[in-house]
VOGU-3710 file (C-alpha; in Angstrom, 3 decimals, decimal comma):
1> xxxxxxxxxx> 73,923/-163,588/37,940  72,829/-166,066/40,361  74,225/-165,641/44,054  74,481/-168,342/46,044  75,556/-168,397/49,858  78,759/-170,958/51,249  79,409/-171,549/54,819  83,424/-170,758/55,541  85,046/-172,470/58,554  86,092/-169,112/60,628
11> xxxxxxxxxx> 90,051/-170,394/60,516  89,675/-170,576/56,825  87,621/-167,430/56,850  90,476/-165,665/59,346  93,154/-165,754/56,298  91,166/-163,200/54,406  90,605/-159,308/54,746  87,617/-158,937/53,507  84,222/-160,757/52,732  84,787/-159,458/49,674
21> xxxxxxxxxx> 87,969/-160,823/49,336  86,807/-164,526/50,133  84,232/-164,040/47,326  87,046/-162,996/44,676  89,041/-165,727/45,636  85,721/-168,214/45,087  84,788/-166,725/41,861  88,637/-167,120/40,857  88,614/-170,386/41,665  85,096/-171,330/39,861
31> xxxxxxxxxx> 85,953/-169,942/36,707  89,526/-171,265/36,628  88,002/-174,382/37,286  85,116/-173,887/34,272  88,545/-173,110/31,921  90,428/-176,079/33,205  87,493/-178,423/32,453  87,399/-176,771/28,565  83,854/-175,520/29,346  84,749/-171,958/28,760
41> xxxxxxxxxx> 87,782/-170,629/26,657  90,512/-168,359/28,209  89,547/-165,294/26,873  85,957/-165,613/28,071  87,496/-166,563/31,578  89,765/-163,136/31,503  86,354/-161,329/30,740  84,312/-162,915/33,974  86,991/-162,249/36,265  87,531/-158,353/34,582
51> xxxxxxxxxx> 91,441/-159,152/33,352  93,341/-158,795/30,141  94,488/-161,708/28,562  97,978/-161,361/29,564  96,901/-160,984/33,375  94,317/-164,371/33,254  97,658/-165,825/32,223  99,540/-163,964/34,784  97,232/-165,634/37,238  97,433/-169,170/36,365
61> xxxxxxxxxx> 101,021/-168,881/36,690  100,615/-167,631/40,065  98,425/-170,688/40,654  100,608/-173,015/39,110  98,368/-173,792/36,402  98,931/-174,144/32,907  97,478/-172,184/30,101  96,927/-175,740/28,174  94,014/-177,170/28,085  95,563/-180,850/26,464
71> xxxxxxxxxx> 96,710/-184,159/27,721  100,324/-185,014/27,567  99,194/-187,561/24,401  97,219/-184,254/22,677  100,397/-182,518/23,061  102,886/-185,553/21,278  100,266/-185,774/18,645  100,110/-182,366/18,084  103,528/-181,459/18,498  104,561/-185,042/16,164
81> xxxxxxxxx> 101,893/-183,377/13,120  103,861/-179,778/13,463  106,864/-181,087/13,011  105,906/-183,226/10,176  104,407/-179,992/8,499  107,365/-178,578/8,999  109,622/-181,106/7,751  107,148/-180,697/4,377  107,664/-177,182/3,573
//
């Protein structure tokens, strides 16, 4: 894996433990971002960061992010062709 080396503003730096802890919270970041951006899926973004499913979900809740990779129109559409399927049963 490449490494790659980012300069942290000591007061930003202060509200961590660790090193360690500053480059979790980077990697975290980068591959919520890849997900969030549809480059990678969710289960290969679990994998990277070493979590279960159920705990990459876990943190993009405490994040605040969603789960759903769509657009608010994706999501009408979407939700306007289930309920038509529905409706044809």
């Amino acid at each position: 894996m490449p490494a790659i080396t980012v300069e942290i503003p000591e007061d930003l730096a202060a509200n961590f433990d660790t090193p360690e802890a500053i480059r979790q919270a980077l990697f975290e970041d980068f591959v919520i971002e890849q997900r969030q951006q549809g480059i990678i899926s969710l289960g290969k973004a679990a994998e990277l960061l070493g979590l279960s499913y159920p705990d990459f979900l876990a943190l993009l809740g405490r994040k605040g992010l969603s789960p759903i990779n769509a657009s608010p129109e994706d999501m009408d559409a979407s939700w306007r062709k289930f309920i038509s399927l529905m409706d044809g049963r």
